[in-house]
C-alpha positions, -999 to +999 in steps of 0.1 A: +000+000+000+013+032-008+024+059+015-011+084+009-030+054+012-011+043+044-020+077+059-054+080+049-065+045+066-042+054+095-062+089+103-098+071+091-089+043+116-078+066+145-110+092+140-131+057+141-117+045+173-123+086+190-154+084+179-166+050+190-146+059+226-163+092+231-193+075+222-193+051+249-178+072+273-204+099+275-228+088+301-266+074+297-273+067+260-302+075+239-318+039+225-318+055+193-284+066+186-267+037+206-282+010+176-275+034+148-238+041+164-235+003+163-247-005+130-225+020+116-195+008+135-201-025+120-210-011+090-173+009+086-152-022+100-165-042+068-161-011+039-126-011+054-119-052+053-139-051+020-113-020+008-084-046+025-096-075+000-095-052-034-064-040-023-049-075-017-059-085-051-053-059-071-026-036-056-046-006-062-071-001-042-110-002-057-103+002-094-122-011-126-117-046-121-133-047-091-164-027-102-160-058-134-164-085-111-190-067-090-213-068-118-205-098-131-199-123-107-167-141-096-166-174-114-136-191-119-122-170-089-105-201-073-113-194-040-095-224-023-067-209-030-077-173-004-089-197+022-068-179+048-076-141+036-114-151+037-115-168+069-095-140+088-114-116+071-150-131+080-132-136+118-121-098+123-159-084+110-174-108+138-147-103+164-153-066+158-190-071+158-188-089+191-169-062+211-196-033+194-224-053+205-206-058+237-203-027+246-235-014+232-249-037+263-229-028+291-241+009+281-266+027+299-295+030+274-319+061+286-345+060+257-358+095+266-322+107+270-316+141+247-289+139+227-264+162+243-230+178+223-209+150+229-229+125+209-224+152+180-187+154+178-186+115+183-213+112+156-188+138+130-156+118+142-172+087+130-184+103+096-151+119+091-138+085+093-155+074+066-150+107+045-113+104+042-110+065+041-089+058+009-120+035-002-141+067-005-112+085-029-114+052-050-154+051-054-151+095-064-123+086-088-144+059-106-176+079-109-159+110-122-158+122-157-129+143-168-143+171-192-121+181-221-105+148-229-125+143-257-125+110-278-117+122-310-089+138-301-071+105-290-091+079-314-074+081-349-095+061-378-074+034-387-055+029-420-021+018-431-002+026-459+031+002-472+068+011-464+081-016-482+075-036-513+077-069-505+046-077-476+058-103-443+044-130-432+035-128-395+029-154-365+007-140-335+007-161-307-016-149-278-002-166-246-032-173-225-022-151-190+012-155-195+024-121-180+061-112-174+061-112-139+066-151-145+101-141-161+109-126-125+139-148-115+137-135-076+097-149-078+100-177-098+135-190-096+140-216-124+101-214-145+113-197-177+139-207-194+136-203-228+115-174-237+139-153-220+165-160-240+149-155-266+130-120-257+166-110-249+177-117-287+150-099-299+128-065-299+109-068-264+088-044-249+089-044-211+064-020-197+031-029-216+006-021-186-030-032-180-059-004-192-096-008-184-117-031-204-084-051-219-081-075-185-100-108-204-094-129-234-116-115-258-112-078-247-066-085-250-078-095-283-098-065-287-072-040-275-042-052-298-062-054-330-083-025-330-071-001-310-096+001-285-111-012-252-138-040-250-170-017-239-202-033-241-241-034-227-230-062-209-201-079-205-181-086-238-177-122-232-217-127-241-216-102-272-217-134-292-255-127-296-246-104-319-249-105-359-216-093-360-190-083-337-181-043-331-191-043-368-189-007-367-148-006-355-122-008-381-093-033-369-061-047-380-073-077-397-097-056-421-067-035-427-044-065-440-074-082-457-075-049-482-036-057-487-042-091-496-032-108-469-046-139-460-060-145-420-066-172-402-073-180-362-066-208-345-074-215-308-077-247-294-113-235-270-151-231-289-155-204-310-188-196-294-168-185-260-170-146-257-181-147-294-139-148-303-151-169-340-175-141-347-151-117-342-124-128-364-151-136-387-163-096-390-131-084-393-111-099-423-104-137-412-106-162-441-098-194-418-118-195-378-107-223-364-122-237-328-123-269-311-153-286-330-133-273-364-098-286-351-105-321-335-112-340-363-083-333-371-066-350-344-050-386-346-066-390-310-101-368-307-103-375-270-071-357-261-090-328-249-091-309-217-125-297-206-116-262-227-103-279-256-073-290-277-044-289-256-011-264-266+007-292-274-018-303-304-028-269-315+012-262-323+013-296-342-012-283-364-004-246-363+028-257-376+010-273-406-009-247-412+022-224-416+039-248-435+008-245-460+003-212-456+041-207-468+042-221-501+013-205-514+019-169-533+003-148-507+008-125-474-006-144-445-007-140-410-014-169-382-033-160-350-027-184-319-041-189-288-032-208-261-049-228-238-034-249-207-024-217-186-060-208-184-065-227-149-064-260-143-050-292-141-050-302-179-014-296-190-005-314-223+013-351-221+044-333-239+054-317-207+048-347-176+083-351-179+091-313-170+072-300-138+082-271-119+096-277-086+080-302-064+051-306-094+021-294-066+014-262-081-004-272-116-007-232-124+030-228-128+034-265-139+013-246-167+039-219-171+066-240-178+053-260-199+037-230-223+077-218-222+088-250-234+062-255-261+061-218-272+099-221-276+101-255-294+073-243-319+092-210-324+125-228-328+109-255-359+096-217-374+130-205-375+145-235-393+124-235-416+128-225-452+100-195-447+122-182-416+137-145-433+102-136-442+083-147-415+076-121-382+065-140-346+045-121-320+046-133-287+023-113-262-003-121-230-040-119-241-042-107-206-024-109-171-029-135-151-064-132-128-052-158-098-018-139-086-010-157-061+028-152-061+024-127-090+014-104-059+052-101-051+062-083-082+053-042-079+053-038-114+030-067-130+033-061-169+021-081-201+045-098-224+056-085-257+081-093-278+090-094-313+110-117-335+121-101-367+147-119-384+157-085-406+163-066-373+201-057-370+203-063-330+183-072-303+165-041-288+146-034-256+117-005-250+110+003-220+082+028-229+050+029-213+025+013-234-006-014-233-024-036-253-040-014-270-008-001-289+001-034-296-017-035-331-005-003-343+034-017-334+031-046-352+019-031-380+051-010-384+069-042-376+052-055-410+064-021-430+036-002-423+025+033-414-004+037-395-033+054-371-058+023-349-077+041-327-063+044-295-031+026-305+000+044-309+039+027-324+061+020-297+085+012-321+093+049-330+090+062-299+054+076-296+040+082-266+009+059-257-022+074-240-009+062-212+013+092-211-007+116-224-039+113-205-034+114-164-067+102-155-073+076-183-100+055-156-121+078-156-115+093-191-128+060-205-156+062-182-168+095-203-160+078-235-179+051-229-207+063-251-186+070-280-171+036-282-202+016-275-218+030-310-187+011-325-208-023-318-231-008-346-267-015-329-289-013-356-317+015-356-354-004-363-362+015-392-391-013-407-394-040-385-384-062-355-397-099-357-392-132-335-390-165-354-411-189-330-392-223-346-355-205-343-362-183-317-340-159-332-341-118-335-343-104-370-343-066-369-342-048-405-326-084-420-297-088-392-304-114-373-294-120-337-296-152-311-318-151-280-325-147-253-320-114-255-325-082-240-333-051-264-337-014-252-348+015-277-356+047-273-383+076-291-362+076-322-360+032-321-324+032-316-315-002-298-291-012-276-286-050-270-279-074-243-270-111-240-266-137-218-228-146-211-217-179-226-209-208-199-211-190-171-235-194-142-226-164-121-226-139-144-247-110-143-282-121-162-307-106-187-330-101-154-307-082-134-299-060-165-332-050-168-333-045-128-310-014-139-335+002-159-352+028-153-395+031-156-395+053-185-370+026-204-392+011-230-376-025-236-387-064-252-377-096-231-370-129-251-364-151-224-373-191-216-404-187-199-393-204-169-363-175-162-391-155-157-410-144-127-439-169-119-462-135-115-453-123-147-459-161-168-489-172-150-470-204-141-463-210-180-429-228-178-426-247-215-409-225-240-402-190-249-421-161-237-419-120-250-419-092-224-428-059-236-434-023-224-420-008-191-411-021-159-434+010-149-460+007-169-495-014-157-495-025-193-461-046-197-473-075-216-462-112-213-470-135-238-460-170-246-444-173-282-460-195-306-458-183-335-434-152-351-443-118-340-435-091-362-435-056-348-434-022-368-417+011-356-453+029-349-457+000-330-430+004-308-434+035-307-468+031-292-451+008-260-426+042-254-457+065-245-472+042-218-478+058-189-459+045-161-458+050-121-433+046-092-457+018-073-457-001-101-421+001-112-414-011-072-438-038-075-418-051-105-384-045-091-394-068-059-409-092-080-375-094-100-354-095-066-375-122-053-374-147-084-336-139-083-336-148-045-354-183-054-331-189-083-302-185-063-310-210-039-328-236-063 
């Protein structure tokens, strides 16, 4: 914790503790106060173990990814692995609640005593407290908006233009949470030992940072192809309801399609995950290829993990794929994605022989065994006869999301380096940067010039927005609106209809998957939302609509039994349509048997219901309740 932050809890703490003493100390008690006192005290011990928690995780107080996982639930948190911090936590709030309590009945309560000056300074000392906890700062830096940063100053369109005559062939090969910190020696004595060799023979980049909405697989994707962060409705890993995905953004791969290069993905998890295959698909890719396209491809199909195609198959055929790629008379480049450092104990048979340490801790037995295969299918590229043409990129898709030891590093970065057999010497960059200019550097790696988005070349010394903008949290929390348009939501201009067989979303010919969530407004401009793929705590379609308001005029396509029993009328078989308000005494539910076609005037029609604060409440609680049952069903 740093040294402000170390002052700031130390004064919150010490007005806390005056004001709870003078509290206590002044005499007969009013009832009244003496319960609120105590309820706050309790109240301010967990907003500071809470703060504790987020600063334990994430070195940095309450920041984005913490309001992320707030909203969208913890899955895949591996929470064995914090046994200790929870269970000291959880004994410190009821040890503290004990002594409050404890106190609060060896008081002596007068419930017709006045409240005299005393119980006013204790009652400010105990607000103060709370005023200049460092949590407080956190929560007032995350809701600000810094005025004159606008977005258009920062966001360039993208577009590239040749250098060179002769076009390279590039490898990209996203290593799934495989930060730098792992290449800390001190930390993790003996776990790499071939990447950083070979980072140190080539052009590295050492100081690539994290940057809201980049911290996830498909939103590191995001970042170092188009220039900009993952912001969505909901959270980008369900944006695979879409038709297409950020059709409206212009990204590397559209730029090296017009130059003729061919594209092709390869990842060894389902396309469907986070929508990564209809990604690639909108944005130039010629060849998506998943775990249902890659296994029959396999000499043994059930060498899988529960994600997928382990690393050590998806390099086999990678390395076909290159050598195919090679002979034909065209530009290509070869995304990768790895696979076995995602969590888990499902490293591939290639690397039993080579565990780290004692072999217990299957995270880093992940690590080491992504260094060796990374390296061994980097060193076959470099024999090869394509080797003088033929860029690699090595970078994380993300930092790691279980530290654990990572905590130990003060500087956790990303990895990128890049291996350009025309370079005259090995070259390290120690500029501040982050994925989002990793696009734009790799581009001038190729032999291009070139503006994507919020991207900048670290290669010739431009300074990232990192650098330029002081309070780029909140910054991006005011451009928010200008980057979700990017997703392209389309504007219902003729109709909206529901296929009853499909149960798809067809609005103006695009067609979208259910269920889905669809908010418009006077002039029927939408904005979408989906449920998250594989994930059971995520944040659903119901609690979405929970955060709208009574004048939002929305439609619900939902399995009838995700609804509210209220709302259905007990109808549990099939799909059912919500439409209207949550205010509104007219929201209709209706069971879908047959396509329903809507037209704007129609729509229209549901935006001018009248609505009314009892029965927007009356919806909310019924919401909260059916969540409530859910949850513990």
């Amino acid at each position: 914790m740093n040294s402000a932050h170390l002052i700031l809890s130390a004064l919150s703490i010490s007005f806390f503790l005056l004001g709870i003493t003078r509290f206590f100390r002044t005499g007969k008690i009013n009832i009244l106060f003496s319960f609120l006192t105590a309820g706050y005290g309790i109240a301010y011990f967990l907003y500071a173990v809470f703060y504790g928690v987020c600063y334990y995780f994430t070195d940095n107080g309450i920041d984005y990814s913490v309001l992320y996982h707030i909203k969208y639930g913890l899955t895949g948190a591996g929470f064995g692995e914090y046994r200790t911090l929870i269970y000291s936590s959880l004994f410190f709030l009821v040890f503290f609640s004990v002594i409050v309590i404890y106190f609060l009945l060896r008081s002596k309560i007068d419930k017709n005593r006045q409240t005299p000056s005393s119980f006013l300074l204790a009652t400010l000392l105990l607000l103060l407290a709370a005023v200049i906890h460092p949590a407080t700062a956190d929560w007032i830096k995350l809701s600000r908006k810094h005025e004159g940063e606008p977005f258009f100053k920062y966001y360039r369109t993208p577009y590239i233009q040749a250098t060179d005559a002769s076009a390279k062939n590039f490898i990209f090969i996203y290593t799934e949470s495989l930060e730098r910190t792992y290449f800390d020696k001190q930390i993790f004595p003996g776990l790499i030992n071939h990447l950083d060799k070979l980072e140190a023979e080539n052009i590295s980049f050492t100081n690539i940072g994290g940057y809201p909405e980049t911290g996830w697989t498909i939103a590191g994707m995001v970042a170092s192809q188009c220039g900009i962060p993952l912001v969505a409705p909901s959270h980008g890993n369900s944006m695979g309801g879409m038709d297409s995905f950020l059709a409206g953004a212009t990204c590397m791969g559209d730029l090296l399609k017009e130059e003729g290069y061919h594209l092709a993905y390869m990842g060894g998890a389902a396309l469907e995950f986070a929508g990564k295959g209809k990604f690639y698909r909108s944005h130039g890719f010629s060849e998506v290829l998943g775990r249902y396209e890659l296994t029959p491809l396999l000499a043994d199909q059930s060498y899988l993990s529960a994600w997928g195609l382990h690393d050590d198959s998806l390099f086999n055929l990678a390395l076909k794929k290159f050598e195919r790629l090679s002979r034909e008379d065209k530009p290509f480049g070869l995304y990768l994605l790895t696979l076995d450092t995602h969590g888990g104990d499902h490293i591939s048979k290639s690397c039993q022989d080579i565990p780290y340490g004692d072999g217990k801790n299957y995270v880093l037995n992940g690590v080491a065994c992504s260094d060796y295969l990374i390296n061994n299918f980097i060193k076959k590229i470099r024999n090869s006869p394509w080797n003088e043409n033929t860029l690699i990129i090595v970078a994380s898709d993300h930092k790691a999301m279980r530290p654990g030891r990572l905590r130990k590093s003060k500087n956790r970065q990303n990895l990128f380096f890049i291996i350009d057999p025309s370079a005259p010497q090995p070259l390290a960059i120690d500029r501040k940067g982050s994925p989002l200019d990793t696009g734009s550097t790799v581009l001038s790696a190729l032999g291009y010039t070139n503006y994507l988005g919020l991207g900048r070349d670290l290669l010739n010394g431009e300074p990232s927005i990192l650098e330029e903008i002081k309070h780029i949290d909140s910054t991006l929390n005011g451009w928010r609106k200008e980057i979700m348009k990017l997703w392209a939501f389309p504007k219902i201009e003729q109709s909206l209809q529901i296929d009853s067989e499909k149960g798809s979303l067809a609005i103006d010919g695009r067609t979208f998957s259910t269920p889905a969530l669809i908010q418009y407004d006077i002039e029927m401009q939408t904005s979408l939302w989906f449920e998250r793929y594989n994930s059971p705590n995520h944040k659903t379609l119901l609690e979405h609509l929970m955060d709208f308001d009574q004048e939002s005029a929305f439609l619900l396509i939902h399995s009838c039994e995700q609804l509210p029993t209220e709302w259905t009328g007990g109808q549990k078989e099939g799909r059912c349509l919500v439409s209207g308000k949550l205010g509104s005494a007219t929201m209709k539910v209706e069971h879908i048997t047959q396509s329903i076609h809507f037209t704007p005037d129609h729509l229209q029609r549901l935006t001018r219901l009248p609505t009314s604060d009892a029965e927007y409440t009356k919806r909310r609680n019924q919401l909260t309740a059916f969540r409530r049952e859910k949850t513990r069903s």
